[in-house]
C-alpha positions in Angstrom: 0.0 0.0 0.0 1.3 3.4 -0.7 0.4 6.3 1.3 -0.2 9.7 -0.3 0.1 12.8 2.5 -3.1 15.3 1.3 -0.3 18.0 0.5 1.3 16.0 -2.1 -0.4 17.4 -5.9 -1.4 14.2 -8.2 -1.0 14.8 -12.3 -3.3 12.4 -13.5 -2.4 11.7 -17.6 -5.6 11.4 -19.1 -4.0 10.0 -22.6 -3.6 6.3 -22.6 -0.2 4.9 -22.3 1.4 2.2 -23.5 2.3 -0.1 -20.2 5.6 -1.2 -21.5 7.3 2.6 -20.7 9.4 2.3 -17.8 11.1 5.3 -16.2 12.1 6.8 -19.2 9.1 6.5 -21.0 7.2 7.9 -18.2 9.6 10.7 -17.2 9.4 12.0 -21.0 5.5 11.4 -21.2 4.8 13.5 -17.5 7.8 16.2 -19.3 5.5 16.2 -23.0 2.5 16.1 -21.8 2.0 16.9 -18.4 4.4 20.0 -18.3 6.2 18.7 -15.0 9.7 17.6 -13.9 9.1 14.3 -12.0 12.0 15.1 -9.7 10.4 18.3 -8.8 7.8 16.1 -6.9 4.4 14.7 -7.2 3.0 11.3 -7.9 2.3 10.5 -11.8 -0.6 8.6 -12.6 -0.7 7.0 -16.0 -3.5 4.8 -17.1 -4.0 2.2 -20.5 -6.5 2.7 -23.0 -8.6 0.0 -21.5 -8.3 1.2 -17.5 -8.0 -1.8 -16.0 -3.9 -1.0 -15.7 -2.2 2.5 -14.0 1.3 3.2 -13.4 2.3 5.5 -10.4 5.5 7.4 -11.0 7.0 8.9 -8.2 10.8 10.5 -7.0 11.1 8.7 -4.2 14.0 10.4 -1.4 17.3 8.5 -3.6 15.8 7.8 -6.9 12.7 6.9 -9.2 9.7 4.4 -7.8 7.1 3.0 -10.0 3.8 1.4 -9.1 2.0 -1.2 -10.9 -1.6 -2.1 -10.8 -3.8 -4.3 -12.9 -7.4 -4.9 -12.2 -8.5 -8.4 -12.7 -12.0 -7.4 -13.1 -13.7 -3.8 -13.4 -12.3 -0.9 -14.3 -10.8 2.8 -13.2 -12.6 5.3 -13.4 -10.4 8.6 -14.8 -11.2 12.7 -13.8 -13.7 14.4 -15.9 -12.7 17.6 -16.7 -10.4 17.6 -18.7 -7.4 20.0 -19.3 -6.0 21.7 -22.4 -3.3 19.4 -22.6 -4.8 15.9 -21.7 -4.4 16.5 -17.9 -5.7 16.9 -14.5 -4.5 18.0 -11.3 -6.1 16.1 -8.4 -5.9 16.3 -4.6 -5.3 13.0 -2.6 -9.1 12.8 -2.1 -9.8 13.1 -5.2 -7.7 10.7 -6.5 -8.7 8.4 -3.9 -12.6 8.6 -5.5 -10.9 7.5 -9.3 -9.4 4.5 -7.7 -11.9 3.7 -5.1 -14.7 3.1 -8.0 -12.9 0.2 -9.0 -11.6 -1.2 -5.9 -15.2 -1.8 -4.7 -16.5 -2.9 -8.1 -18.6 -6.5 -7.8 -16.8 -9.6 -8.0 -18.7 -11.9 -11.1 -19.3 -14.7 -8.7 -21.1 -12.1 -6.1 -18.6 -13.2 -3.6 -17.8 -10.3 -1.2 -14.5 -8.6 -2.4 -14.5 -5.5 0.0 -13.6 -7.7 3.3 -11.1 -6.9 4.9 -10.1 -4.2 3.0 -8.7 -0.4 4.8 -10.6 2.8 4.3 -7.6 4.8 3.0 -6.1 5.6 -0.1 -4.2 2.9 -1.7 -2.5 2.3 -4.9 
């Protein structure tokens, strides 16, 4: 689980990425298209076409960290409004919301997938 302090500003990419970028990839894509210097700060969300995979890309105190997550069922849900150059800004709450959609989403066999799950963000 990763723990995002409410100060910390989330850039969420709303174009969809490829999945096979590693920290290169990323670094140039949050430079391109999200304006930003990942070593400045920040977490870096990055999402496929499909939404069922995000990358998190973070500068972490000594060097680069990134985050996989793929949904074996459902989907995320990504920000509405959308910015001039395929971009939001989000809060920690607020980003919590996109990812939370999906966390709770119904398991096909009806089985109850929210047990024992925390209440706080999570990536």
């Amino acid at each position: 689980m990763l723990s995002v302090p409410p100060a910390v500003q989330i850039f969420f990419c709303l174009l969809p990425t490829d999945m096979r970028r590693g920290f290169d990839g990323l670094m140039r894509m949050a430079e391109e298209h999200l304006q930003r210097n990942v070593l400045d700060g920040g977490l870096f969300v990055f999402i496929n076409r499909r939404r069922d995979r995000v990358k998190l890309l973070y500068w972490d105190i000594d060097g680069l960290c990134i985050v996989y997550k793929r949904l074996e069922r459902g989907t995320f849900e990504v920000p509405t409004g959308q910015g001039e150059a395929g971009h939001v800004t989000l809060s920690a709450t607020e980003s919590w919301r996109c990812f939370w959609a999906a966390w709770n989403s119904p398991a096909p066999s009806g089985e109850d997938v929210t047990a024992g799950r925390p209440d706080s963000i999570f990536f």
